[in-house]
MARVEXDO-543872 format. One record per residue (C-alpha): chain; residue number from 1; z, y, x negated; residue in one letter. Coordinates in steps of 0.05 Angstrom, whole numbers. Each point is the difference from the previous one (the first is absolute). Layout:
N
<badren:A&drenza:NUM&c3:Z&c2:Y&c1:X&zanu:a>
...
This chain:
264
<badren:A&drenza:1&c3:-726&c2:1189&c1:-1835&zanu:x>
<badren:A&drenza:2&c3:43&c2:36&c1:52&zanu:x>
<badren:A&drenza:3&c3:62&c2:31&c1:-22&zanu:x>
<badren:A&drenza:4&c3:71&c2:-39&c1:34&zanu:x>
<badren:A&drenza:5&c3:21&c2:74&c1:-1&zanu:x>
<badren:A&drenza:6&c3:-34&c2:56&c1:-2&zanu:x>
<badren:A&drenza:7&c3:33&c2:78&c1:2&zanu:x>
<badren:A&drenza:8&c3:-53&c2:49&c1:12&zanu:x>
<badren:A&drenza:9&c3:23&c2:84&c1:-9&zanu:x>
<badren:A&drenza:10&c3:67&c2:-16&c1:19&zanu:x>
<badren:A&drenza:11&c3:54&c2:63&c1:10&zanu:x>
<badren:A&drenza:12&c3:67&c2:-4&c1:17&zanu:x>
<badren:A&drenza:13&c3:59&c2:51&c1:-2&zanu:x>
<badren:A&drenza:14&c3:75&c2:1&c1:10&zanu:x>
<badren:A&drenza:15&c3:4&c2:71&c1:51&zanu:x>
<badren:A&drenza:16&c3:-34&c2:52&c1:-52&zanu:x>
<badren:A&drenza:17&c3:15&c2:-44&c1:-59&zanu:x>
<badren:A&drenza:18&c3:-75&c2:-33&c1:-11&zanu:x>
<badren:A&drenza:19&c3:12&c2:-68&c1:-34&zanu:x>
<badren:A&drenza:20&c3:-83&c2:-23&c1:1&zanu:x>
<badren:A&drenza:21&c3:-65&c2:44&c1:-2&zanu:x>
<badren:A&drenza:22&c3:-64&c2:-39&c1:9&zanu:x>
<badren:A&drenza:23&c3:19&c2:-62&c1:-31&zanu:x>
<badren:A&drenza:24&c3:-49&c2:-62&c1:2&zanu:x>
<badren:A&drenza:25&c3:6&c2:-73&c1:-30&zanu:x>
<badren:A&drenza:26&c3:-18&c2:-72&c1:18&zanu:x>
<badren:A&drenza:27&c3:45&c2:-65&c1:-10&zanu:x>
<badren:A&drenza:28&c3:-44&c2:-63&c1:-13&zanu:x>
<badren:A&drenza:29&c3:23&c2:-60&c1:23&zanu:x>
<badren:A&drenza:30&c3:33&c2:-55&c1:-58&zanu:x>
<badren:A&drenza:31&c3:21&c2:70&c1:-33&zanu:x>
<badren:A&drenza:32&c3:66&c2:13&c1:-35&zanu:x>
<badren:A&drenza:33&c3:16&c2:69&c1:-3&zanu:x>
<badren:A&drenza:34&c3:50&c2:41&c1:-24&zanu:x>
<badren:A&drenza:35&c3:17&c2:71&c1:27&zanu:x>
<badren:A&drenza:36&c3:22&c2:60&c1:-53&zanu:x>
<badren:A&drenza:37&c3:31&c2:58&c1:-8&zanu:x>
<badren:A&drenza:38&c3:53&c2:49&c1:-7&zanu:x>
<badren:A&drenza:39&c3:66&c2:2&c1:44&zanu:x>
<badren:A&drenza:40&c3:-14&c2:40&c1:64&zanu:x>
<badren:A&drenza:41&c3:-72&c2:-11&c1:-4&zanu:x>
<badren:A&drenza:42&c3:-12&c2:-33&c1:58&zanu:x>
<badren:A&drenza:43&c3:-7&c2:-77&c1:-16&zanu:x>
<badren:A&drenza:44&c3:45&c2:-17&c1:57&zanu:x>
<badren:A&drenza:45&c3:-46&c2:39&c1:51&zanu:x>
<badren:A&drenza:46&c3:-59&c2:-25&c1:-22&zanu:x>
<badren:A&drenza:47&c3:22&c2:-62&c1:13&zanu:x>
<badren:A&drenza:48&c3:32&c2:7&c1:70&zanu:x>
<badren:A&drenza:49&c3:-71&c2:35&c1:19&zanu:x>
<badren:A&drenza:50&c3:-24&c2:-65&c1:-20&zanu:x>
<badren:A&drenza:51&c3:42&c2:-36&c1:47&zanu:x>
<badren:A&drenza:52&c3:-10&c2:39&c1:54&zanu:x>
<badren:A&drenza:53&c3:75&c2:23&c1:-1&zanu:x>
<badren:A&drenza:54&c3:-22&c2:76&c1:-4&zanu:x>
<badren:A&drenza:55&c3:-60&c2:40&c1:30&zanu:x>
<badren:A&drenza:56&c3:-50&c2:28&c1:-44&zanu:x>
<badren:A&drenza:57&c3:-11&c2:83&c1:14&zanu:x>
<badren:A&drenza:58&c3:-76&c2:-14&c1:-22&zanu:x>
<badren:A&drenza:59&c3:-40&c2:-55&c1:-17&zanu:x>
<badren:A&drenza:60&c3:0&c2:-77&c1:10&zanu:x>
<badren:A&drenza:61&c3:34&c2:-69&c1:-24&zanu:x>
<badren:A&drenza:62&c3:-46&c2:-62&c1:23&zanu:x>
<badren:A&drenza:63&c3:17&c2:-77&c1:-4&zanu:x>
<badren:A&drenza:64&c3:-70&c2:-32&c1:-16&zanu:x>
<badren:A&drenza:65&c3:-29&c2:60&c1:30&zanu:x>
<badren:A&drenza:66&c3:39&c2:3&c1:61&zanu:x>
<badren:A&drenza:67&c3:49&c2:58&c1:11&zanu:x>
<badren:A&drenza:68&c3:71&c2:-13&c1:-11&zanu:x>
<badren:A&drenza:69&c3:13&c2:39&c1:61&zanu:x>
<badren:A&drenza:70&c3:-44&c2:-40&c1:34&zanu:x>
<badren:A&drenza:71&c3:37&c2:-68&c1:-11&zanu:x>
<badren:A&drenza:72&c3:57&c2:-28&c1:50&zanu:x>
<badren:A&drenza:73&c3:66&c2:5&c1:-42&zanu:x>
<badren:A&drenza:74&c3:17&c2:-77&c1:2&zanu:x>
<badren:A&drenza:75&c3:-83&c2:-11&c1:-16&zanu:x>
<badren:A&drenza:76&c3:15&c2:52&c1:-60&zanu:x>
<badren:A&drenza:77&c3:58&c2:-33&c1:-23&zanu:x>
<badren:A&drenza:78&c3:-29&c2:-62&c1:-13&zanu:x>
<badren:A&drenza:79&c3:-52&c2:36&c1:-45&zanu:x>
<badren:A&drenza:80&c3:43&c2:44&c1:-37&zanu:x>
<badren:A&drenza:81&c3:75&c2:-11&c1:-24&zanu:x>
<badren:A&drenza:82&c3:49&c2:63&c1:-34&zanu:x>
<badren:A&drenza:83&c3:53&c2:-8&c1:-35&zanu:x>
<badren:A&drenza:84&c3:45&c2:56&c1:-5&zanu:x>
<badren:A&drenza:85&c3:45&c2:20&c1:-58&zanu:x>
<badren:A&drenza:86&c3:64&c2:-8&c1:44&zanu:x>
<badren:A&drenza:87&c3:20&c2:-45&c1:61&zanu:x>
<badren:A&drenza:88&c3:64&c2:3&c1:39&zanu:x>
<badren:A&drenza:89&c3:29&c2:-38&c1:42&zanu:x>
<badren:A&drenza:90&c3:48&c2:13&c1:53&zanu:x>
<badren:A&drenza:91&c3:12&c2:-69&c1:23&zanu:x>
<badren:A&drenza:92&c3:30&c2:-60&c1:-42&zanu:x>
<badren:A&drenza:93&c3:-76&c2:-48&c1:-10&zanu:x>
<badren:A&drenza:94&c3:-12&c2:-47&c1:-45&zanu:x>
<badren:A&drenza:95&c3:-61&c2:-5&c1:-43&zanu:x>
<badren:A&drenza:96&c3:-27&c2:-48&c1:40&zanu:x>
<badren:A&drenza:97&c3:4&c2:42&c1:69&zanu:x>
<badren:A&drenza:98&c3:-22&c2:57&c1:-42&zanu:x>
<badren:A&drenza:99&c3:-50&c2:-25&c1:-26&zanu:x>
<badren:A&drenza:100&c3:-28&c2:-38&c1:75&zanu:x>
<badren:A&drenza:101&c3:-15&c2:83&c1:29&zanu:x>
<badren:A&drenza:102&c3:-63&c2:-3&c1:-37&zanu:x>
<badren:A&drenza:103&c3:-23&c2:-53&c1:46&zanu:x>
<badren:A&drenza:104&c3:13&c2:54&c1:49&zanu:x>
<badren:A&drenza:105&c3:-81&c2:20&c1:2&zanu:x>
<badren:A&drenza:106&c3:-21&c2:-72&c1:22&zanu:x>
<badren:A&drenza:107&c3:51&c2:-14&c1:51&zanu:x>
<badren:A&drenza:108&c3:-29&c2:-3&c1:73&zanu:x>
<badren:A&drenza:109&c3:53&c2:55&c1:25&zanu:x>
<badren:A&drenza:110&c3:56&c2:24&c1:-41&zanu:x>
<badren:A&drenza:111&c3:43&c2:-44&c1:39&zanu:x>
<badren:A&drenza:112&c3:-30&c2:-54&c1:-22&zanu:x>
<badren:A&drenza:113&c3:30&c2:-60&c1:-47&zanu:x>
<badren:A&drenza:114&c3:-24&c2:-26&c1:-61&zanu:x>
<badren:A&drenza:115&c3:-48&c2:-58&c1:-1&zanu:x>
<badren:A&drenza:116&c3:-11&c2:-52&c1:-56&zanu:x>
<badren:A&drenza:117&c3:-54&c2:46&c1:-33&zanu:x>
<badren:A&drenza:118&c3:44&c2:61&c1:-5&zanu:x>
<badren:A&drenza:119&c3:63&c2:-46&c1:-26&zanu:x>
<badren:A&drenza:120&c3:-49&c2:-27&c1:-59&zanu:x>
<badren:A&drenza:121&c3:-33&c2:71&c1:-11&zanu:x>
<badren:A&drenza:122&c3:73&c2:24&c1:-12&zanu:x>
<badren:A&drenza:123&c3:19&c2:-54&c1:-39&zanu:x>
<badren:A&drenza:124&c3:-68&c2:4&c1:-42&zanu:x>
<badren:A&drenza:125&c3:14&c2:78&c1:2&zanu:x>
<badren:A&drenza:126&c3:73&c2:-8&c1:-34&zanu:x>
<badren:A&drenza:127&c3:-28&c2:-59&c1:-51&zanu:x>
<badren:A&drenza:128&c3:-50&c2:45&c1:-14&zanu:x>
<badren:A&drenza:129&c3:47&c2:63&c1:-21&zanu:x>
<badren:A&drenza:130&c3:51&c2:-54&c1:-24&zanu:x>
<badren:A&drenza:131&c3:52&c2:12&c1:48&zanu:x>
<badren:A&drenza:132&c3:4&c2:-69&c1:35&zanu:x>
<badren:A&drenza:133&c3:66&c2:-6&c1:-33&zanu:x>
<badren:A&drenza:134&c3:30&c2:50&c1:35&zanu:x>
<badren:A&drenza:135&c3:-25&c2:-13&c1:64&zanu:x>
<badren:A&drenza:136&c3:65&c2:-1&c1:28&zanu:x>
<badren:A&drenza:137&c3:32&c2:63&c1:-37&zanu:x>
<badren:A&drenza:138&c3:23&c2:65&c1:34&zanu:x>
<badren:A&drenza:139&c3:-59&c2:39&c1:-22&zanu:x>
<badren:A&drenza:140&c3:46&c2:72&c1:-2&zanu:x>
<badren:A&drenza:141&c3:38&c2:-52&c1:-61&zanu:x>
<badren:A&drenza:142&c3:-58&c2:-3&c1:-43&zanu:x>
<badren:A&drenza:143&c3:-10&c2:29&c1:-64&zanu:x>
<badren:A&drenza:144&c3:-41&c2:53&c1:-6&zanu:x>
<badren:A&drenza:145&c3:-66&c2:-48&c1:-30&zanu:x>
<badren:A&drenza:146&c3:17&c2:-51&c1:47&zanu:x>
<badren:A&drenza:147&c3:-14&c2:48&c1:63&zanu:x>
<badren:A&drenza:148&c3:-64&c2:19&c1:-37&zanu:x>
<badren:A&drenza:149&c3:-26&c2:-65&c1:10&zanu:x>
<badren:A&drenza:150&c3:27&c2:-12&c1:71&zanu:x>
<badren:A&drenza:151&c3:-30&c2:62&c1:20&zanu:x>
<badren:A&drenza:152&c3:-67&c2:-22&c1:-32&zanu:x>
<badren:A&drenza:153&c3:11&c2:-68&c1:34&zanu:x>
<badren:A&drenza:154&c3:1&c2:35&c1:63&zanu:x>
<badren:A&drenza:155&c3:-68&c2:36&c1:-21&zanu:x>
<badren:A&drenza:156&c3:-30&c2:-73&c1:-9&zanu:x>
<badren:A&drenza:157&c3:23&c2:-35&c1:65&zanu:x>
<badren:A&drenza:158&c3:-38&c2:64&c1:32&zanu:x>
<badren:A&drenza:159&c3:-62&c2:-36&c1:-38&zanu:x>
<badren:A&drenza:160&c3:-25&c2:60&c1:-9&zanu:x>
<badren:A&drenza:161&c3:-76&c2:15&c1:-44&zanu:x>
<badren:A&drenza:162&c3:30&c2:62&c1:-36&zanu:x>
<badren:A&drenza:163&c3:66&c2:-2&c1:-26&zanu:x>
<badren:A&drenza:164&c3:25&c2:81&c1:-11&zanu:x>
<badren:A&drenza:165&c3:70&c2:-6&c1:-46&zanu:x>
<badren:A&drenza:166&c3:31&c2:85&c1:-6&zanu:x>
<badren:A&drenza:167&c3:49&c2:-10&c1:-65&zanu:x>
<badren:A&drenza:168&c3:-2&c2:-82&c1:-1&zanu:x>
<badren:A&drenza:169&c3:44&c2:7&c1:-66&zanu:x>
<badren:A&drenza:170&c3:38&c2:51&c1:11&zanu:x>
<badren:A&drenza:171&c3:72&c2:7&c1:-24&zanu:x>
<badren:A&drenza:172&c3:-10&c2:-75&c1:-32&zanu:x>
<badren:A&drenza:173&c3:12&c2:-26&c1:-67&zanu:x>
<badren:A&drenza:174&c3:-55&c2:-26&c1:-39&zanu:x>
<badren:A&drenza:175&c3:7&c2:-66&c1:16&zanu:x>
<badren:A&drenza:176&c3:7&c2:8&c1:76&zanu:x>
<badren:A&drenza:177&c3:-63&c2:45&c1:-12&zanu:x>
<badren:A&drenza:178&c3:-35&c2:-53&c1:-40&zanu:x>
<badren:A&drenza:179&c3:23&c2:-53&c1:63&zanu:x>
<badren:A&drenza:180&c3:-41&c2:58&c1:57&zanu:x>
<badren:A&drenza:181&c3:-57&c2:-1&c1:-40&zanu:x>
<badren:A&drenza:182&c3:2&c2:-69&c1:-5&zanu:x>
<badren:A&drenza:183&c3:-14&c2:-11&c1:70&zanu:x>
<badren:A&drenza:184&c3:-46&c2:50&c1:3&zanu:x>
<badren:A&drenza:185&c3:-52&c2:-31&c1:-46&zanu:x>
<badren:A&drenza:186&c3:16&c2:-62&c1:36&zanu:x>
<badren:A&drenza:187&c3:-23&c2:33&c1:69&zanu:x>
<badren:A&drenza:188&c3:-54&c2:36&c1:-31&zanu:x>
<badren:A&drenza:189&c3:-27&c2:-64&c1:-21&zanu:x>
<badren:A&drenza:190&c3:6&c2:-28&c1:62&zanu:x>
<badren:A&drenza:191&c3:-40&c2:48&c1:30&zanu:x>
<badren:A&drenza:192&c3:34&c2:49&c1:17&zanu:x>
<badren:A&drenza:193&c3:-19&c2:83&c1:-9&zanu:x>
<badren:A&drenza:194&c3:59&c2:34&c1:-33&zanu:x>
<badren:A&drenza:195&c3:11&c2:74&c1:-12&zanu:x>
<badren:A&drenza:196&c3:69&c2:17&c1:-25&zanu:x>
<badren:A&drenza:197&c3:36&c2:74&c1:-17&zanu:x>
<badren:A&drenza:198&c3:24&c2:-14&c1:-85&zanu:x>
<badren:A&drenza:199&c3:31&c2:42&c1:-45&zanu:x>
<badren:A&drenza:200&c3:-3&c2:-40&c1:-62&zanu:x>
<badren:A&drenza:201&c3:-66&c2:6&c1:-40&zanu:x>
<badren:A&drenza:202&c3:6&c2:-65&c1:-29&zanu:x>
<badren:A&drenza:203&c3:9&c2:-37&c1:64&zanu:x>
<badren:A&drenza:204&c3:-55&c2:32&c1:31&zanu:x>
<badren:A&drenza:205&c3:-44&c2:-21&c1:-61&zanu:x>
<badren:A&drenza:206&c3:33&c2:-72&c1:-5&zanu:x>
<badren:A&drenza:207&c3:-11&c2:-13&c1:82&zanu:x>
<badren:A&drenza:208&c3:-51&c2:46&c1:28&zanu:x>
<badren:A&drenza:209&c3:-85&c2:-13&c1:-9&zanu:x>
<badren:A&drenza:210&c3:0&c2:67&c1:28&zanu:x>
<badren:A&drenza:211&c3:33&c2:68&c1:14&zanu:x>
<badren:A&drenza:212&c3:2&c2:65&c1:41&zanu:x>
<badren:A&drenza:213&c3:36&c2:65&c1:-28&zanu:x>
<badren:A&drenza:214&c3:20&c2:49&c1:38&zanu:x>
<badren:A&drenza:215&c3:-9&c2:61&c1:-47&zanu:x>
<badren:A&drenza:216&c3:33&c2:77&c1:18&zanu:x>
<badren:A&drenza:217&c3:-56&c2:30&c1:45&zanu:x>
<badren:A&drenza:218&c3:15&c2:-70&c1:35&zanu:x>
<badren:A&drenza:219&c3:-75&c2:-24&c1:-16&zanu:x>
<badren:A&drenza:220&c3:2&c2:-73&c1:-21&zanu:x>
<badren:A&drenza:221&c3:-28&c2:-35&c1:-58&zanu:x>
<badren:A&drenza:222&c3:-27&c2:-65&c1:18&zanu:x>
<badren:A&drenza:223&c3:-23&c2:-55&c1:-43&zanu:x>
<badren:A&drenza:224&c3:23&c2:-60&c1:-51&zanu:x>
<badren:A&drenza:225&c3:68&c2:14&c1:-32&zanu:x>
<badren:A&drenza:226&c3:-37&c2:10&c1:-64&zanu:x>
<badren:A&drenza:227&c3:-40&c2:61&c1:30&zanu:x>
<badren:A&drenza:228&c3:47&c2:26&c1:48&zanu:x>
<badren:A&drenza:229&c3:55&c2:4&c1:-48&zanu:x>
<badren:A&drenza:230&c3:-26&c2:47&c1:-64&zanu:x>
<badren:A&drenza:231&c3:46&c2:27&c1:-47&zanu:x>
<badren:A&drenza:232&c3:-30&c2:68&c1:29&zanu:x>
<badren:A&drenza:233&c3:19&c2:-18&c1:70&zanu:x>
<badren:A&drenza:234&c3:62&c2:-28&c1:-20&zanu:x>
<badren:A&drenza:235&c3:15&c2:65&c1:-30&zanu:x>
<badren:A&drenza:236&c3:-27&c2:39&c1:59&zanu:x>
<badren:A&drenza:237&c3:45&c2:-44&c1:61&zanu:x>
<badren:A&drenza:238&c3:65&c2:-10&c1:-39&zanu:x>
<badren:A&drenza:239&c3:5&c2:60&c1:-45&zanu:x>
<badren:A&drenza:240&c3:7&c2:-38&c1:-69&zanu:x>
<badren:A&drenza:241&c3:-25&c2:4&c1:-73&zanu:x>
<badren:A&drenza:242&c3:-42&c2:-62&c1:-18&zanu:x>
<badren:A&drenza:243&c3:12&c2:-22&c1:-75&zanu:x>
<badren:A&drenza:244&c3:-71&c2:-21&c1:-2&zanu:x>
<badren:A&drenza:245&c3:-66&c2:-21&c1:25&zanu:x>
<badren:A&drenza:246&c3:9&c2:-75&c1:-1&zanu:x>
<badren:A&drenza:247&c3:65&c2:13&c1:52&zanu:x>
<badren:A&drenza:248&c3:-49&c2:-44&c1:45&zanu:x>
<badren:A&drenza:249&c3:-25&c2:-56&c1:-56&zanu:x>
<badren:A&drenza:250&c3:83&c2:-11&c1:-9&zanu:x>
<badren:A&drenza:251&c3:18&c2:2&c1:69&zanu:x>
<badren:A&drenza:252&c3:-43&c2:-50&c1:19&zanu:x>
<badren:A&drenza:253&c3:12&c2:-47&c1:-58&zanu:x>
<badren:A&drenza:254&c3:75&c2:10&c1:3&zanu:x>
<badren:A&drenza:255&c3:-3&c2:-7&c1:81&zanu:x>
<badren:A&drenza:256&c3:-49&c2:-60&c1:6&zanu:x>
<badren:A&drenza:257&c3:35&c2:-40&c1:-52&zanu:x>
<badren:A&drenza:258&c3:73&c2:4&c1:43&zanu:x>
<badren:A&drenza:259&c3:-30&c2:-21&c1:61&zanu:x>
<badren:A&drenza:260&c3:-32&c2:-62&c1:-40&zanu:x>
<badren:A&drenza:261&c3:71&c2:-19&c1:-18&zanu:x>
<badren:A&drenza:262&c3:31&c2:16&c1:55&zanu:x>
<badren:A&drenza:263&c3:-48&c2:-45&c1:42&zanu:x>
<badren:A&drenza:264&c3:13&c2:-59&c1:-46&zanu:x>
């Protein structure tokens, strides 16, 4: 089956800082992926090189095995959606205006006003992130979990076959956390390719059928969570003392059991 995404000896550096030697991996569609790693070790980039939002030095990204560069940006955006960690806004809109720019890509000109089908794919976009309710809310009001889920409202009404999230929980309290990933098992499930930048070990074991970990010769370690994240690797990417050998056997128990309750 051909990869959705496919990254083949991808480099990419900041000036003389080199962020990505030779790197190669391949998204499937239907997947659920989550991407690892330390601080600083280039989650974000990998995922803008994704996206298209940054040129690769070396190397290729392809889209069904078409190259990103390749693709018209409004044909690419309705293929791929990012969300970014942080979204500002300079002008006073409210969810629901917010929200209607990822119709942008299937408007005739960018001039052009909304038809039917773009007001019920943002409506079905802001149901679907459970934001409906504050359609009418000044999104620069929100809370900090609420414009999580407008921005990944916005994502949806792109309609986008791969959904990349950089930092979806960030800065959240568990339950706004448990609320994101929430939604993203939802859209998942719908259909939709996911690959998301975590932190927390247990959510990417509770959420995630599979995982890529960006290790500190910036190789990557792709698999299920279960291989990709070994105590030895753990140890290896985040610099910490494992109590045991059954760190993953827990994990998973502990992890898989909270999502089960918090999906009832």
């Amino acid at each position: 089956m051909k990869p959705l995404l496919s990254v083949h000896n991808l480099s990419f550096a900041y000036g003389t800082n080199q962020v990505f030697q030779s790197v190669n991996f391949a998204l499937h569609a239907g997947e659920s992926t989550a991407l690892l790693g330390a601080n600083g070790s280039g989650k974000t980039t990998l995922l803008k090189l994704c996206a298209c939002l940054l040129k690769p030095r070396g190397g290729e990204v392809l889209f069904e095995g078409k190259l990103l560069s390749q693709f018209q940006r409004k044909s690419l955006a309705r293929n791929i959606a990012l969300v970014p960690q942080e979204v500002h806004l300079s002008f006073d809109f409210t969810v629901r205006q917010f929200v209607e720019q990822g119709r942008t890509p299937h408007l005739s000109s960018f001039f052009g006003g909304l038809r039917d089908e773009d007001r019920r794919a943002v409506l079905n976009a802001m149901e679907c992130a459970q934001v409906d309710h504050l359609a009418d809310r000044n999104f620069n009001d929100l809370s900090g979990g609420e414009r999580q889920r407008a921005k990944i409202a916005l994502a949806i009404a792109q309609e986008p076959r791969l959904l990349l999230l950089d930092e979806p929980t960030q800065h959240l309290d568990i339950g706004r956390q448990t609320e994101i990933f929430a939604v993203l098992r939802r859209l998942n499930q719908a259909g939709i390719t996911i690959v998301a930048a975590v932190h927390d070990l247990h959510s990417a074991f509770a959420n995630f059928s599979s995982g890529i970990l960006v290790r500190p010769d910036s190789s990557l370690r792709c698999g299920s969570i279960e291989e990709v994240l070994t105590p030895t690797a753990i140890q290896e990417v985040f610099k910490v003392t494992l109590p045991g050998v059954g760190i993953n056997r827990d994990l998973i128990a502990q992890s898989r059991w909270l999502a089960a309750t918090e999906c009832q």
